[in-house]
C-alpha positions as CSV (number, residue, x, y, z in Angstrom):
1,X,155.0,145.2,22.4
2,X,152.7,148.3,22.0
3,X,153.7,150.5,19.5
4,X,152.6,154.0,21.1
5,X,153.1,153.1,25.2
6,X,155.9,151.9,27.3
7,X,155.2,152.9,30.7
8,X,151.9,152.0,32.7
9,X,150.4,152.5,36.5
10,X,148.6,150.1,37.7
11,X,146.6,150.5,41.2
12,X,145.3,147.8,43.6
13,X,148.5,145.7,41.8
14,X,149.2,142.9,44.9
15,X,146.2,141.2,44.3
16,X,142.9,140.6,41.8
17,X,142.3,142.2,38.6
18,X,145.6,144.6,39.5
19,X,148.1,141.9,40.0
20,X,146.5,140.1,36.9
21,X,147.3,143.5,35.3
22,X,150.4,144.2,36.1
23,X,151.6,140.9,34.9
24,X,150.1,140.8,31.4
25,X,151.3,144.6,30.7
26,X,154.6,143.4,31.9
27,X,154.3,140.2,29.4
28,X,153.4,142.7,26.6
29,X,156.8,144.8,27.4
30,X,155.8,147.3,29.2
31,X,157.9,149.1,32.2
32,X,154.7,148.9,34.9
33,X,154.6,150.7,38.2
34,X,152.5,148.9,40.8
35,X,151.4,150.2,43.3
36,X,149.9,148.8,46.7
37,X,149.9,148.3,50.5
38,X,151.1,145.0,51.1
39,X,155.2,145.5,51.1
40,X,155.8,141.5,50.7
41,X,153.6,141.2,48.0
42,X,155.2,144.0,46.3
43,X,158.2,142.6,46.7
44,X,157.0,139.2,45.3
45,X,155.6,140.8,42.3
46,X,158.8,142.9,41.3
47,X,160.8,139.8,41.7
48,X,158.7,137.4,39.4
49,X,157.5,140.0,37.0
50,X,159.8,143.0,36.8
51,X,157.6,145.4,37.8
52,X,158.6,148.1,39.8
53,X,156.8,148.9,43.1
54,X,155.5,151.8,44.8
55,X,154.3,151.1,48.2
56,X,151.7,153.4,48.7
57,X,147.8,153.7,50.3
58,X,146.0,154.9,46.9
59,X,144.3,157.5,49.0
60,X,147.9,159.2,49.3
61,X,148.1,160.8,46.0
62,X,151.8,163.0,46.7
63,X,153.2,159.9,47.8
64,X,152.5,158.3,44.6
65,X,153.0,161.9,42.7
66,X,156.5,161.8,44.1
67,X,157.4,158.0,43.1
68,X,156.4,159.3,39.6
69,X,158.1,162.5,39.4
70,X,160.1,162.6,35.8
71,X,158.1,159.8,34.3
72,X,156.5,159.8,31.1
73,X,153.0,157.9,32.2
74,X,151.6,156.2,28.9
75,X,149.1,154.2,30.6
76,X,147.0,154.7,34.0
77,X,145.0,151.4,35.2
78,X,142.5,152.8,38.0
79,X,141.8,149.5,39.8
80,X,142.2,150.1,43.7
81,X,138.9,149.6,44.9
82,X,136.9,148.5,48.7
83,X,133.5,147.3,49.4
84,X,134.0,147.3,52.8
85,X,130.7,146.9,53.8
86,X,127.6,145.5,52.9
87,X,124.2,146.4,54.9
88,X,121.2,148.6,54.7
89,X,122.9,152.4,53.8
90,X,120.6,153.2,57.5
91,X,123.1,150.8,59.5
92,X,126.3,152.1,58.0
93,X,128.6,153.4,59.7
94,X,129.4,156.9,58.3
95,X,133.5,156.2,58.0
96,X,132.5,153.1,55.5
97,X,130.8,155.7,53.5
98,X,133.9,157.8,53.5
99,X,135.8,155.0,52.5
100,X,134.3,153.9,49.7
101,X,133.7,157.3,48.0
102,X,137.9,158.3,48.9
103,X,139.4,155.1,47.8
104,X,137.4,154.2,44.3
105,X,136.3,157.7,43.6
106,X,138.1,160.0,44.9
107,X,141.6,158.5,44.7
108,X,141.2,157.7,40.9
109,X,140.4,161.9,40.4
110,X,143.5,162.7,42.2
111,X,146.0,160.2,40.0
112,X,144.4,161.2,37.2
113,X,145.1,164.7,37.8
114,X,148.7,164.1,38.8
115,X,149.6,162.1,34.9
116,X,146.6,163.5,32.7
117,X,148.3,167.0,32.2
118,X,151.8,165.2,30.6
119,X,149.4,162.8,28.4
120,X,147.9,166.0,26.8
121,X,151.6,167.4,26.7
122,X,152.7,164.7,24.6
123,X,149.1,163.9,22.9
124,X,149.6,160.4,23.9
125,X,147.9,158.3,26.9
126,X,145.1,155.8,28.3
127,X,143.3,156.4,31.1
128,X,141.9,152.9,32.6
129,X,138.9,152.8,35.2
130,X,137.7,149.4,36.7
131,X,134.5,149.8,37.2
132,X,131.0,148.2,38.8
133,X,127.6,146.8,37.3
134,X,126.8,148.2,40.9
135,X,127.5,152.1,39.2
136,X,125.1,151.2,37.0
137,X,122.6,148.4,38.1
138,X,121.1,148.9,41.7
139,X,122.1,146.1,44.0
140,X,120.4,145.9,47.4
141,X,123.1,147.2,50.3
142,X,125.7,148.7,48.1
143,X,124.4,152.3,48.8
144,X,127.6,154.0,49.2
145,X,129.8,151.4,47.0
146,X,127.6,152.0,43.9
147,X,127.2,155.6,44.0
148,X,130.9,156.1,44.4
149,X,131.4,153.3,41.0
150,X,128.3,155.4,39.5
151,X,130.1,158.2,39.9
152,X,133.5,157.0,38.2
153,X,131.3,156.2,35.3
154,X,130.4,159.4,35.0
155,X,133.8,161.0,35.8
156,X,134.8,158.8,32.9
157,X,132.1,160.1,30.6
158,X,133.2,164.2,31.9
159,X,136.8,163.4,31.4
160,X,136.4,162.6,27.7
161,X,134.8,165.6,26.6
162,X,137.8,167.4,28.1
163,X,140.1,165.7,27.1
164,X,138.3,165.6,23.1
165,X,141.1,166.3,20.3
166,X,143.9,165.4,23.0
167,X,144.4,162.5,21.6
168,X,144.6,160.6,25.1
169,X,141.5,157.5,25.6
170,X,139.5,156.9,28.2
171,X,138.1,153.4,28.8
172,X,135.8,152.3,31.5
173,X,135.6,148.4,32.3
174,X,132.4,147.4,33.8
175,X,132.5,143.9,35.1
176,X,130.0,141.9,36.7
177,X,131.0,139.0,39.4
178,X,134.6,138.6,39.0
179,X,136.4,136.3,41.2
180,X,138.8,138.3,43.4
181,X,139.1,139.0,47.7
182,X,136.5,142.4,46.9
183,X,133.9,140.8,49.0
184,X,136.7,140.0,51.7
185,X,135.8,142.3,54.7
186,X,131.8,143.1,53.1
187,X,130.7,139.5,54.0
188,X,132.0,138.2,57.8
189,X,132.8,134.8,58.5
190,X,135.6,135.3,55.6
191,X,131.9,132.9,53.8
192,X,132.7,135.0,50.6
193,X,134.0,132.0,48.8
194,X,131.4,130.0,49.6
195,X,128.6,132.0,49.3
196,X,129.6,134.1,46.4
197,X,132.0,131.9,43.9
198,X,131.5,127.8,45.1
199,X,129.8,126.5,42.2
200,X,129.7,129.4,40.0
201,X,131.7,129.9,37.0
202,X,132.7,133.4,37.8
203,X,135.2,135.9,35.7
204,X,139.1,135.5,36.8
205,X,140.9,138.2,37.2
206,X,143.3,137.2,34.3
207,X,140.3,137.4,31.6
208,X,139.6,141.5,32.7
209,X,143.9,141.9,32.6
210,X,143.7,140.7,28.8
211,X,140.5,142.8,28.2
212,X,142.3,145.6,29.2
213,X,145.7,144.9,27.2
214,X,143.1,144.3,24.2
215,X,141.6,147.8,24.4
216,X,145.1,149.4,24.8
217,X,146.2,147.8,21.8
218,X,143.7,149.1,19.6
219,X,144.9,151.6,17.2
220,X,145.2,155.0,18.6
221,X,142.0,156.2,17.1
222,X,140.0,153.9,18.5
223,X,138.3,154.2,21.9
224,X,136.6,151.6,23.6
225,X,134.7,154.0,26.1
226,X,133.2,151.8,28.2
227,X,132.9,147.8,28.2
228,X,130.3,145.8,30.6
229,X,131.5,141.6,31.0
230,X,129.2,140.1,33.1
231,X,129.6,136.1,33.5
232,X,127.7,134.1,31.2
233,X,125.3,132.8,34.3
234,X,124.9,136.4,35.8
235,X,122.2,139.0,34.8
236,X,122.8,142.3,34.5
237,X,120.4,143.8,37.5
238,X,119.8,142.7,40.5
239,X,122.7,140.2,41.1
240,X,121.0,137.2,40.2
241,X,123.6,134.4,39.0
242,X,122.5,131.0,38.8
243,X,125.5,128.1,39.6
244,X,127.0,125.8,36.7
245,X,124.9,123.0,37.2
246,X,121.7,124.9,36.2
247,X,122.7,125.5,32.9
């Protein structure tokens, strides 16, 4: 159990770092609210983990306001993210871009905005951002995907000046290659897997989820602001990751 929060948000909850999430708050006690697209995955999760669902596109921020209304968020978990694309930001096609910068920048402004006033209220909250090593590293064809993660890193950076004396955290995770279906729809063929994760020992989802239940658990004056994991094989710029039978 926590001893300050009971209720939690998480976003992007039906699969990847969210579902991992969701799972592990839930194990730790907390009442979690997931939130998602996919109806029979929502259903799945509530069933085996108690959480209750919210089916809702991220970008639709009174649809998710409404679900909420009368409830006391302790803890938001900003993890709905795309990278629907990558190629050259030249060959884009201008809705990716829009995309991108609505669902993993925009959208996390909007639900912050909707809970971050009753955190203040009650001087009590965590605001959680998954972020990129491609907001802060520059990766070749990630043009519009790591200036909308570069620009959630400094969102987070804006929001905690604000929010100084409030009591409520803000806490930026920054991983590196983490094992999860982002790279789903970015790289055709559905080759992701094979190209990206066969014969690399890349980050589960499972080891962000208990990052994140560490850095809530940490007393209440202590922020973690912003944490970069990378895998042990994966360098910090550029991408470069070397498989397991290298080492």
């Amino acid at each position: 159990m926590f001893d300050t929060y009971r209720v939690a948000v998480v976003t992007g909850a039906t699969s990847g770092i969210g579902r991992a999430t969701v799972e592990a708050l839930r194990e730790r006690g907390l009442t979690v609210y997931a939130v998602g697209r996919n109806e029979t995955v929502l259903h799945e999760l509530q069933q085996a983990s108690g959480a209750i669902s919210i089916r809702a596109d991220v970008r639709d921020v009174a649809a998710i306001a409404g679900a909420l209304e009368g409830v006391e968020v302790d803890v938001l978990v900003n993890n709905a993210g795309i990278l629907s694309t990558r190629a050259p930001f030249q060959d884009m096609d201008p809705s990716e871009i829009d995309s991108m910068i609505d669902i993993n920048l925009k959208a996390p402004m909007h639900l912050t905005r909707v809970v971050v006033p009753g955190m203040v209220a009650r001087k009590r909250g965590h605001l959680i951002y998954i972020g990129s090593s491609g907001g802060q590293s520059a990766y070749p064809n990630m043009g519009a995907y790591g200036a909308s993660k570069a620009g959630l890193s400094l969102f987070c950076d804006n929001l905690r000046c604000d929010l100084l004396g409030t009591s409520v955290r803000v806490s930026e995770i920054v991983p590196g290659r983490v094992e999860t279906s982002l790279y789903r729809t970015s790289i055709p063929g559905g080759q992701a897997k094979a190209l990206l994760y066969d014969g690399y020992r890349s980050i589960q989802p499972e080891n962000i989820a208990k990052i994140i239940t560490d850095v809530i658990s940490l007393p209440g004056f202590v922020d973690v602001s912003r944490l970069e994991v990378f895998p042990t094989d994966q360098a910090a710029g550029g991408g470069t990751m070397v498989k397991a039978d290298q080492n």
